[in-house]
C-alpha positions as CSV (number, residue, x, y, z in Angstrom):
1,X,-16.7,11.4,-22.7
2,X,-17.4,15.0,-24.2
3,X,-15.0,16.6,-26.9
4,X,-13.4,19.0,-24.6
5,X,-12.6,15.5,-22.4
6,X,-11.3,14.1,-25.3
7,X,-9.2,17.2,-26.1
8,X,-7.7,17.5,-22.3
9,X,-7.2,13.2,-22.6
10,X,-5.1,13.9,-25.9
11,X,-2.8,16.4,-24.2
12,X,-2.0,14.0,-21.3
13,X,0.8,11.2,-21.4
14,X,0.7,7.9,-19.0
15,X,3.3,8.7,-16.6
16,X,3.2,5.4,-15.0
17,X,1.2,2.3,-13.7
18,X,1.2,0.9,-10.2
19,X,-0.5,-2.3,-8.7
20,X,-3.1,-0.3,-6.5
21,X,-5.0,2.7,-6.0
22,X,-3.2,3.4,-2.3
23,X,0.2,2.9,-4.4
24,X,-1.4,5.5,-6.9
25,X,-3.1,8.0,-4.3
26,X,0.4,8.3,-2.5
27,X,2.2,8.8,-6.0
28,X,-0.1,11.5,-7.2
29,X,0.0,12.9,-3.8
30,X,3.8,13.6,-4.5
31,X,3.2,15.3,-7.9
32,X,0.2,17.2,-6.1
33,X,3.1,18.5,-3.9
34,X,5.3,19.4,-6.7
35,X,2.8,21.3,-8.2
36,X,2.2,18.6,-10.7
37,X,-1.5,18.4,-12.0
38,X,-2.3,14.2,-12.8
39,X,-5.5,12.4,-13.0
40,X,-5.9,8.4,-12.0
41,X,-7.5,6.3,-14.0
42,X,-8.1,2.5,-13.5
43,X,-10.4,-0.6,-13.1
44,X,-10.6,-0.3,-9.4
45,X,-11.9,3.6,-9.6
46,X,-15.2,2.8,-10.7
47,X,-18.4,2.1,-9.3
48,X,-17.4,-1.5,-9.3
49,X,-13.9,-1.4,-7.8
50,X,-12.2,-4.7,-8.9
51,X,-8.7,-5.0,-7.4
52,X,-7.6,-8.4,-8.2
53,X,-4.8,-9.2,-9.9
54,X,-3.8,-6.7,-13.1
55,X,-7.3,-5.3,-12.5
56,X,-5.8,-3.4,-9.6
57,X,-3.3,-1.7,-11.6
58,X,-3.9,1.8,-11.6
59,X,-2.2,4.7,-14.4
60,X,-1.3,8.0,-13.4
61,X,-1.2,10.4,-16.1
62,X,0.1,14.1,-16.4
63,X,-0.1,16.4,-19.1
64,X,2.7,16.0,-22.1
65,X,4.2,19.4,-20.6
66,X,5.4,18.1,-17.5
67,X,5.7,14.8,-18.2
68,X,9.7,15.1,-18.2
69,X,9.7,16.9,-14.1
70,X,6.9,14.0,-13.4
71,X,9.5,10.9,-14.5
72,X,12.2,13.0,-12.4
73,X,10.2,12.9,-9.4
74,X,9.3,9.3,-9.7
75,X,12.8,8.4,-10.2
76,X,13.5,10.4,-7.3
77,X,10.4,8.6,-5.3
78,X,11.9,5.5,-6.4
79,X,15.3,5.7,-5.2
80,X,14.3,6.9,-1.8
81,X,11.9,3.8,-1.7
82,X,14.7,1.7,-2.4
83,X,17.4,3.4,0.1
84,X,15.1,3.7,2.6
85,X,15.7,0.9,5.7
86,X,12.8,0.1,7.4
87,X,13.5,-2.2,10.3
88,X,11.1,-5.3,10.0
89,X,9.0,-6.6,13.0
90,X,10.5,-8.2,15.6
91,X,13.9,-6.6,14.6
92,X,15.2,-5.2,17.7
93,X,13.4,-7.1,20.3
94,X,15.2,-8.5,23.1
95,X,15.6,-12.5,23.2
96,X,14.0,-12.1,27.2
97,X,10.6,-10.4,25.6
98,X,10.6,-13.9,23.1
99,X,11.0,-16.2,26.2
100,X,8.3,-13.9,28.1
101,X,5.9,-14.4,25.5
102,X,6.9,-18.2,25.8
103,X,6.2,-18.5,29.0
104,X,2.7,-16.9,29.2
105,X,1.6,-18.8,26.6
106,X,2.7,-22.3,28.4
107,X,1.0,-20.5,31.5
108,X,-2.1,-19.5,29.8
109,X,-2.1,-23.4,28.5
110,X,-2.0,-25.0,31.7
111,X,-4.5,-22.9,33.4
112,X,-6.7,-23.6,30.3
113,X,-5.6,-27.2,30.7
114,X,-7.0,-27.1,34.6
115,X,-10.2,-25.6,34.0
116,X,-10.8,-27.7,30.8
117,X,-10.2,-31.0,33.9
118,X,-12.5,-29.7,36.4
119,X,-15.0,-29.3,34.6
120,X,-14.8,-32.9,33.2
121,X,-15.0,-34.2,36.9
122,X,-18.2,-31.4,36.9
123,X,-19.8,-34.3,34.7
């Protein structure tokens, strides 16, 4: 790292850390849109990306001058994550489409099932 890295690096504060780099892409892609400058830094972001575990975790960090609008916005990003309903799979679906799916299945057996029979009498 050169001087003037170390210089920028000293005027920068850890805003946050999240559990992945898509987690930390969409985060700085908020601040980005805000007009916030931030940088990523983590294990996975190297030339040896490892993502397992706390080695995934991933820190976004924005200079000490906007660090106060940066916590807003994540606070903001936070709360909409948590009021946000998104209706899981399967939600919604009509109990005929559950006994359709049933019913092709046992079909898909038993033709399975007759081929599997003539070809043992083949033998």
């Amino acid at each position: 790292m050169t001087s003037h890295e170390q210089i920028a690096w000293r005027s920068m504060a850890r805003l946050t850390t999240v559990a992945d780099v898509a987690s930390a892409h969409v985060l700085a892609a908020h601040l980005d849109h805000e007009g916030i400058d931030c940088h990523i830094r983590g294990e996975a972001l190297g030339p040896y990306p490892i993502a397992v575990g706390s080695w995934g975790e991933t820190e976004i960090w924005v200079s000490q001058s906007d660090l106060g609008e940066a916590t807003e916005i994540l606070e903001e990003i936070q709360t909409e994550a948590q009021t946000t309903v998104i209706e899981p799979a399967g939600v919604g679906k009509s109990p005929d489409m559950l006994r359709s799916v049933i019913w092709w299945v046992i079909a898909a057996a038993l033709v399975a099932w007759i081929i599997y029979l003539r070809i043992i009498r083949m033998l």
